[in-house]
C-alpha positions in Angstrom: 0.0 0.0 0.0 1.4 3.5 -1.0 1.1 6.8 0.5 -1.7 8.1 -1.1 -3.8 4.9 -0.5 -3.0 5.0 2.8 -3.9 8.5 3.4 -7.4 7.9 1.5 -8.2 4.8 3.4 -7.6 6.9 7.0 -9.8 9.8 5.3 -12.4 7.1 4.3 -12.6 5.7 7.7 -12.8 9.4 9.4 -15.4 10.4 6.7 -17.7 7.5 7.3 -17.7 7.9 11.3 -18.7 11.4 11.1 -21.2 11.4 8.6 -22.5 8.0 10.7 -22.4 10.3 14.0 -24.6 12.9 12.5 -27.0 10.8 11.0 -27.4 9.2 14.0 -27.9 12.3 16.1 -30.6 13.5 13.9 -32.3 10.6 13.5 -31.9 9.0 17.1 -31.1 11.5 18.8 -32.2 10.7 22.6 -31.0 7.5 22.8 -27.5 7.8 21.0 -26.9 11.1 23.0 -27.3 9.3 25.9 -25.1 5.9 24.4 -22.5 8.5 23.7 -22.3 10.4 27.4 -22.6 7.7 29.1 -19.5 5.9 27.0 -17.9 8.9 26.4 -17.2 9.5 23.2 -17.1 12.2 20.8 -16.6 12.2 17.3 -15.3 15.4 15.0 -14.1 15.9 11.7 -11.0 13.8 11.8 -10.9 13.1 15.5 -12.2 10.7 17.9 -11.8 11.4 21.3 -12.8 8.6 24.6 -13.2 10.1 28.0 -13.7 7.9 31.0 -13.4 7.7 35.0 -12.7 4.0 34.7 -9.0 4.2 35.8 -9.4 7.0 38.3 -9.5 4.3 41.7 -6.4 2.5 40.3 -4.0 5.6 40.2 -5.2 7.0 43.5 -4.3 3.2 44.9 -0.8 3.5 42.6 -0.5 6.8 44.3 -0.9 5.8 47.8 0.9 2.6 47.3 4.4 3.8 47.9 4.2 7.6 49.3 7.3 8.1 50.5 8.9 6.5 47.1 6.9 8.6 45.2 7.9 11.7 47.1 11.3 10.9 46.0 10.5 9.8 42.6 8.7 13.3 41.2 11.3 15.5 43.5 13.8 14.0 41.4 11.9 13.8 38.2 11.7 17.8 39.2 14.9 18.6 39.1 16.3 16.3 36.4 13.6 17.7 33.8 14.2 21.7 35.7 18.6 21.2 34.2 17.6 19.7 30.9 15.1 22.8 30.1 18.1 25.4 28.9 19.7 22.0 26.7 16.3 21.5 25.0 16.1 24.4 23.7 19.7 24.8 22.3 18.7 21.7 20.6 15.9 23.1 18.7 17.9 26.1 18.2 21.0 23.9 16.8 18.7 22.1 15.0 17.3 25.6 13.2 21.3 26.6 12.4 21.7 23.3 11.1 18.9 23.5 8.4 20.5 26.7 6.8 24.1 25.4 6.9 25.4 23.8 3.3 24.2 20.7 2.2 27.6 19.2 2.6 28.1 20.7 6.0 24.8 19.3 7.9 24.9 17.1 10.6 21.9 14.7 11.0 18.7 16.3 12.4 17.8 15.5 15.8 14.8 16.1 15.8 12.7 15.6 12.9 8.6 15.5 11.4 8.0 11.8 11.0 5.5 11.7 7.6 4.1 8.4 6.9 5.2 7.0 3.4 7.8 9.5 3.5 10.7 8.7 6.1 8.2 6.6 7.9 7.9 3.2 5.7 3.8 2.2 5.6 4.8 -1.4 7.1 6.6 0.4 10.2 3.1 1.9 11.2 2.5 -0.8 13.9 5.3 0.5 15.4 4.4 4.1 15.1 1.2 3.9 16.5 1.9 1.0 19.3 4.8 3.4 20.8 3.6 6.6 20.6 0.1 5.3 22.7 2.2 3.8 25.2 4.9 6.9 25.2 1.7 9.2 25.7 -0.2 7.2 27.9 3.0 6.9 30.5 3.3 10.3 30.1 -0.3 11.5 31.0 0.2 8.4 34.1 3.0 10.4 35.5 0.7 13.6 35.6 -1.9 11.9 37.0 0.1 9.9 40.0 2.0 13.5 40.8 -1.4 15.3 41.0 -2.7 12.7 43.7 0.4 12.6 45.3 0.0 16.6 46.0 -3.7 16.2 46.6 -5.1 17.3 43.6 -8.3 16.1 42.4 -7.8 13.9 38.8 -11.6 14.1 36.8 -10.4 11.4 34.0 -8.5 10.4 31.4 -8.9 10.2 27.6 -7.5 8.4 24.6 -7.7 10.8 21.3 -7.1 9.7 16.9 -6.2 12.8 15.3 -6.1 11.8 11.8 -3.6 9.1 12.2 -1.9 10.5 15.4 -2.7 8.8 18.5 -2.1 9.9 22.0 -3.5 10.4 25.7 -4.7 13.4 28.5 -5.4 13.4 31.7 -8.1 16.0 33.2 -6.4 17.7 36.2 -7.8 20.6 37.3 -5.5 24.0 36.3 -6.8 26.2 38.9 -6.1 23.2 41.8 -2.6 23.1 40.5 -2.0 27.0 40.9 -3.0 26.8 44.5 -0.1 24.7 45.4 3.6 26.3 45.5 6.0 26.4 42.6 7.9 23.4 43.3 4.6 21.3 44.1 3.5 22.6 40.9 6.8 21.4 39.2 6.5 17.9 40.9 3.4 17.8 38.7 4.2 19.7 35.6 7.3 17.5 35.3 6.1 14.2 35.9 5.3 13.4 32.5 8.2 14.5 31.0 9.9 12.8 33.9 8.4 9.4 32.7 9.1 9.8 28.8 13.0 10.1 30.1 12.9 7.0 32.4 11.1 5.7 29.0 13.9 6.0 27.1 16.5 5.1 29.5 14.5 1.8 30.0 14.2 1.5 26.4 17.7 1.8 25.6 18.9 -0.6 28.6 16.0 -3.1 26.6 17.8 -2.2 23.3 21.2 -3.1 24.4 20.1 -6.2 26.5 18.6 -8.0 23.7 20.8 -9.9 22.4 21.5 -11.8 25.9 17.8 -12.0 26.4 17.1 -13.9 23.3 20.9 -16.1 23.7 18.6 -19.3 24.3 17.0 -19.2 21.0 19.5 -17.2 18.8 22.7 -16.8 18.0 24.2 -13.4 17.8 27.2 -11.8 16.0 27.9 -14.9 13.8 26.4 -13.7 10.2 23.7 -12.2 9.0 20.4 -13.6 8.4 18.2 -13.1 5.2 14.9 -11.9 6.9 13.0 -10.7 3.2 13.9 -9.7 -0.7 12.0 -6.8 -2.5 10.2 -8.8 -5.7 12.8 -6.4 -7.8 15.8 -7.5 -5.9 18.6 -8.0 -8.2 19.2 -10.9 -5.4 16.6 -12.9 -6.1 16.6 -16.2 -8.4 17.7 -19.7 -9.0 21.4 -19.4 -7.5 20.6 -15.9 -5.2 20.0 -15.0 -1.7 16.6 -17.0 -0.4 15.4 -16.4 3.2 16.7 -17.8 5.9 20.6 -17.6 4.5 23.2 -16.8 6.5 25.4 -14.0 4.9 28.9 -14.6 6.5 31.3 -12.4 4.3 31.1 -10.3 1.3 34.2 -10.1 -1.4 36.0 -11.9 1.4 34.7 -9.0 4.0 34.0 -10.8 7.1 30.0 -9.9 7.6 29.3 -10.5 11.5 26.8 -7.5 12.3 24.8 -4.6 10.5 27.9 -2.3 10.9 30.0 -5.0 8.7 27.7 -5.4 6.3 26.8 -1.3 5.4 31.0 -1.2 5.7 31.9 -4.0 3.7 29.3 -2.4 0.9 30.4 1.0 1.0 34.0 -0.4 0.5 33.1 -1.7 -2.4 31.5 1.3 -3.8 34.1 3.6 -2.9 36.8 1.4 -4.4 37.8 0.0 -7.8 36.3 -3.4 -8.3 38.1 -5.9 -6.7 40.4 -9.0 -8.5 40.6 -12.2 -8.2 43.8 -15.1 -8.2 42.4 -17.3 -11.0 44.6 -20.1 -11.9 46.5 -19.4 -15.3 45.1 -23.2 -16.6 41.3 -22.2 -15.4 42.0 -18.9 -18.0 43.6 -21.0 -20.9 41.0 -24.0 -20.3 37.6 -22.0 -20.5 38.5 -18.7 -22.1 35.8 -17.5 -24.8 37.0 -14.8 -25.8 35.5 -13.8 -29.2 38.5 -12.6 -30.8 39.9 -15.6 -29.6 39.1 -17.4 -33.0 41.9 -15.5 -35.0 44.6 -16.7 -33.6 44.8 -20.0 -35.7 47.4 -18.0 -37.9 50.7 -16.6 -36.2 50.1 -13.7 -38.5 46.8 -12.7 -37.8 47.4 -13.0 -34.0 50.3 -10.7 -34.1 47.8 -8.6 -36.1 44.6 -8.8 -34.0 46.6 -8.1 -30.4 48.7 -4.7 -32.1 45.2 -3.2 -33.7 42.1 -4.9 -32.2 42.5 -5.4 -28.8 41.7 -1.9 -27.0 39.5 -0.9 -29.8 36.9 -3.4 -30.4 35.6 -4.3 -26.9 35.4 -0.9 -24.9 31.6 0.3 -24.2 30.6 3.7 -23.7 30.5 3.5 -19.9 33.8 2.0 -19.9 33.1 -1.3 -19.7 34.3 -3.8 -22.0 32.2 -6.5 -23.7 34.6 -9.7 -24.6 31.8 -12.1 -24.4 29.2 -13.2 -27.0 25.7 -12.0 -26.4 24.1 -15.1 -26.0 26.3 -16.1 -22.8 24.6 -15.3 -19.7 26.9 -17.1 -17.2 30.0 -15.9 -18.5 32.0 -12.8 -17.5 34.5 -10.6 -19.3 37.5 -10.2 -16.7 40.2 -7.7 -17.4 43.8 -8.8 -16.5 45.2 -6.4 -13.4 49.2 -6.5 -14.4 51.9 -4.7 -15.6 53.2 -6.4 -18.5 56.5 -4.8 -18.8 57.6 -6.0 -15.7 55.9 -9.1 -15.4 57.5 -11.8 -17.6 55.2 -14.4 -16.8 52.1 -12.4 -18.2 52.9 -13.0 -22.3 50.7 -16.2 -23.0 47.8 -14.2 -20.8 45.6 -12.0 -23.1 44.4 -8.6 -22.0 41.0 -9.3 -21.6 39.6 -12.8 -21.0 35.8 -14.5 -21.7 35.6 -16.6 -18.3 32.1 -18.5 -16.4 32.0 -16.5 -13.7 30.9 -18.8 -10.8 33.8 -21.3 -11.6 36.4 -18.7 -11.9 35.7 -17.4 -8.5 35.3 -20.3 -7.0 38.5 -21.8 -8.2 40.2 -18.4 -6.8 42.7 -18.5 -4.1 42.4 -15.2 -2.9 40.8 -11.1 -3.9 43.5 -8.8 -5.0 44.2 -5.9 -6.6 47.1 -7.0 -9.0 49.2 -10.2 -9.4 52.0 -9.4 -7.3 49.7 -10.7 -4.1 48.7 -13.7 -6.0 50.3 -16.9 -5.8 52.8 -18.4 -8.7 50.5 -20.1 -11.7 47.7 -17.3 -11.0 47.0 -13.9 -12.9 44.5 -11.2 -11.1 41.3 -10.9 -13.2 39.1 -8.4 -12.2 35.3 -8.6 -13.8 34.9 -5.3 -16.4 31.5 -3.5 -15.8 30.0 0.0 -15.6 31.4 2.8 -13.4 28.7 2.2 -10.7 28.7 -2.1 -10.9 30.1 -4.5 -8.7 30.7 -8.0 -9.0 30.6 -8.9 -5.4 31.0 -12.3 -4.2 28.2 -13.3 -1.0 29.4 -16.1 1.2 26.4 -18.1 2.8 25.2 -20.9 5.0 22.1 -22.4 5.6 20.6 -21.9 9.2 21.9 -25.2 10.8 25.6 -24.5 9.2 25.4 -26.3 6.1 27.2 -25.1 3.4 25.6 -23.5 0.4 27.6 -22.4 -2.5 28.5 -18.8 -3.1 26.1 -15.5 -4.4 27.4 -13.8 -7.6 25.7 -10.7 -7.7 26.1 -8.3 -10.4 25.1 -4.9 -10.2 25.5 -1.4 -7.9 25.5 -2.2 -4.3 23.1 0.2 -3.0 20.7 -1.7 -4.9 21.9 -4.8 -2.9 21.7 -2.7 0.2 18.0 -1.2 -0.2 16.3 -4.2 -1.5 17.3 -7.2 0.9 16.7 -6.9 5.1 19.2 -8.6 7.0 19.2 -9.1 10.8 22.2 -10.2 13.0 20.0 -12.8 14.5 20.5 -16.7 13.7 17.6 -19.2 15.5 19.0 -22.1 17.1 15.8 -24.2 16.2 13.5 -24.1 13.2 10.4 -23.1 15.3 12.0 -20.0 16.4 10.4 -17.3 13.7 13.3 -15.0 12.2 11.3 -11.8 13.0 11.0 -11.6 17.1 14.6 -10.0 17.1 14.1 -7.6 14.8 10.0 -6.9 16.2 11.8 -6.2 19.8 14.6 -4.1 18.6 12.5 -1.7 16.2 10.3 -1.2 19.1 13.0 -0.1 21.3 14.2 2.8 18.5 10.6 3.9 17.8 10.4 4.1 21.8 13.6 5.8 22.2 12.5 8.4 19.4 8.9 9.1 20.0 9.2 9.2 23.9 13.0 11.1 23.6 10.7 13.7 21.0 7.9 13.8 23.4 10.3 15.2 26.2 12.0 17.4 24.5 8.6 19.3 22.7 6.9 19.3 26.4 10.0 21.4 27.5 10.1 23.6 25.3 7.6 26.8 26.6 5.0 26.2 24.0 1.1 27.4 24.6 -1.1 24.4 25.4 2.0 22.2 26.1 3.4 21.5 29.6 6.9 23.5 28.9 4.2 26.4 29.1 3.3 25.8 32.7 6.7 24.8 33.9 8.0 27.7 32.7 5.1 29.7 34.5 6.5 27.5 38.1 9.9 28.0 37.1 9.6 32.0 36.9 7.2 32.0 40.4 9.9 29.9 41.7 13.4 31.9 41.2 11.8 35.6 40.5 8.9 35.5 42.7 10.9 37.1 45.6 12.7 39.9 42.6 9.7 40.6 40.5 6.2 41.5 41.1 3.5 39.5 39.4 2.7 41.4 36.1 6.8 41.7 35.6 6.7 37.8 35.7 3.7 37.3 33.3 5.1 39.7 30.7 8.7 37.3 31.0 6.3 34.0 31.0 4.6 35.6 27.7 7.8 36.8 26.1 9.6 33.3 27.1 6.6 31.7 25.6 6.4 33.8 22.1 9.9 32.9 21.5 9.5 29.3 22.5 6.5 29.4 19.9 8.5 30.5 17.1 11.3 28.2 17.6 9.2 25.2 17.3 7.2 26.2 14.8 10.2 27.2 12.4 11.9 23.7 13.5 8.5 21.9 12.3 8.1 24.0 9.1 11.7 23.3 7.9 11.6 20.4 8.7 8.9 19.2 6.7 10.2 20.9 4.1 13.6 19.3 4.2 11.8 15.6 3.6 9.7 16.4 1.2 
């Protein structure tokens, strides 16, 4: 499912529940009035919002469970959130530099919009939605416990679906919360960013922790596993990747983790393409060379090597085509030597017709020219385009068998884009491939929506809880310095400025992903 689809479907559903909820209020409008008060619910143009009492007995008992621990708990959550204040907003102000710096010169964007379809892929929106509930719904928990901790009366809480954007509130009473002192107030105010940061430390612990965890049913750090291929992967066929391999090393690159594999792929990109020792008897036994066939005469060989053999095989891109065109399995290789000071390179031809797989496979070792090679063997390297690679993929099966090598021809980004990998290898066939993967991608969505949701509720923002911590923060340090008109005008100048921050952050960065 695309973007667009996606979107339409979501605008579908919203559509058809309001037009539903109107109808229904004309036409019944008694009893669905009272279905919808007493359940709560109210529906808008592309909102649904649920408001209930139901949970209000267990946070007072969660409340009054552990007082003392909780004293302790939001008087630190207090003070950790009241130091990280000044650093979250350097960070949205860094982040605003960063956008009008050089293309070249920009540093990765922490913070940034999440648009679905965009730089959020449509299969990831489990994940999306699954974390930001639970990020919002710890957050709103924290407000809640704090408020009943300092005596102050919670009415409910509510679960709202803004378009596609799910999240939580919590009814506490503003005007109970301004009776109490600044620091009380804090306790509160900060509670819920206080729990998005214990979120994400708990989160990253989780992260980290997986792979001992899961040690009883997977292996870890050994290879990489073939979780899926794209239908276009260049990957794919008879003699390609298949899910459930286990990539162990590419070109001779030992592949033991994600960071191997993305290094061992950008090594190739960044460098020429790599040789290969072939045997000289593997080169004078299977060479196909078409202008091979002219060297029956002594003549005509002498001939064909002076005039014809840099001008009749070189492509446009570079690339040179020594192969006949009906010869799918075979490879023109270009020989890496210097022939003036290599006396053993005479009977070798410049550019040889080879089968790819058995040349490879016979191969003692990658190289760059022959002088690494041992005696009897010449470094061939394959001749392709500019942005090509032959890169060889050695692979097991799950249990350790051995399966024979992946010849893949063709950039490596595309290699890259279109096959997911994990570093996780089950120990037993019942153990699904995924569960690794499932656990770790909902650590990194936590870590970002929860980490995202701290830092926007810190910021002094109207409607957002950086506005009202602000507001305690100025009562508490200027109350004795400044009467209280000279500390509104700071709140509403800290706040403007706040506003205007965020807002540019959001516009450009929307604009930078689309």
């Amino acid at each position: 499912m695309d973007l667009m689809t996606f979107l339409s479907v979501i605008l579908l559903i919203h559509s058809a529940l309001y037009f539903t909820d109107q109808f229904l209020k004309s036409c019944l409008n008694i009893p669905y009035m009272y279905f919808l008060e007493n359940v709560g619910l109210t529906v808008r143009p592309l909102q649904l919002h649920w408001f209930t009492t139901a949970f209000n007995r267990a946070v007072t008992k969660w409340a009054l469970w552990r007082p003392r621990f909780f004293k302790i708990w939001f008087t630190i959550g207090a003070m950790v959130v009241g130091l990280l204040l000044l650093p979250s907003i350097f960070l949205l102000i860094s982040g605003l530099i960063n956008y009008f710096r050089p293309v070249a010169d920009q540093s990765v964007q922490a913070l940034q919009p999440i648009v679905p379809g965009v730089n959020l892929p449509i299969k990831e929106l489990p994940y999306y939605f699954a974390t930001l509930l639970i990020a919002s719904i710890i957050h709103e928990a924290g407000h809640a416990i704090a408020a009943v901790k300092e005596d102050v009366h919670v009415n409910g809480f509510g679960f709202v679906l803004m378009f596609i954007l799910p999240g939580a509130f919590v009814d506490v009473p503003t005007e109970e919360i301004r009776t109490l002192t600044p620091f009380r107030q804090l306790k509160i105010l900060c509670a819920g960013v206080w729990h998005n940061i214990v979120l994400v430390l708990l989160a990253v612990a989780l992260g980290l922790s997986v792979p001992y965890i899961l040690q009883p049913l997977y292996i870890h750090g050994r290879g990489m596993t073939v979780l899926s291929l794209t239908q276009d992967s260049p990957a794919r066929g008879p003699t390609g990747l298949s899910t459930g391999d286990v990539i162990t090393a590419l070109n001779k690159c030992p592949v033991r983790s994600m960071e191997d594999w993305r290094e061992c792929l950008v090594t190739s990109i960044k460098s020429d393409q790599m040789g290969f020792c072939v045997p000289e008897s593997v080169v004078h036994t299977y060479d196909e060379t078409i202008h091979h066939e002219m060297d029956s005469h002594p003549i005509l060989s002498y001939l064909h090597k002076i005039f014809l053999k840099n001008r009749a095989f070189e492509g446009a891109d570079g690339s040179v085509q020594c192969c006949s065109g009906d010869s799918e399995a075979h490879l023109c290789f270009e020989l890496l030597e210097d022939r003036d000071s290599d006396k053993g390179v005479a009977a070798m031809q410049p550019f040889s017709c080879l089968p790819a797989r058995m040349a490879i496979s016979l191969s003692t070792k990658t190289c760059i020219n022959s002088v690494a090679c041992p005696a009897d063997s010449h470094c061939l390297a394959p001749s392709l385009r500019n942005a090509s690679r032959l890169l060889q993929i050695t692979r097991r099966g799950q249990k350790g068998e051995l399966k024979d090598d992946v010849l893949y021809l063709g950039p490596p980004a595309y290699l890259f884009h279109t096959v997911t990998l994990t570093s996780y290898i089950p120990k037993f066939s019942f153990v699904p491939l995924t569960w690794p993967g499932t656990l770790e991608t909902l650590c990194d969505y936590m870590i970002k929506f929860s980490g995202a949701l701290a830092v926007l509720n810190m910021v002094p923002v109207l409607h957002l809880d950086g506005y009202w911590i602000f507001g305690a923060m100025i009562d508490l340090f200027l109350a004795s310095r400044c009467d209280q008109v000279t500390r509104r005008i700071v709140h509403v100048i800290v706040t403007i400025m706040g506003s205007v921050l965020l807002f540019l952050n959001i516009v450009l960065g929307i604009w930078s992903i689309l």
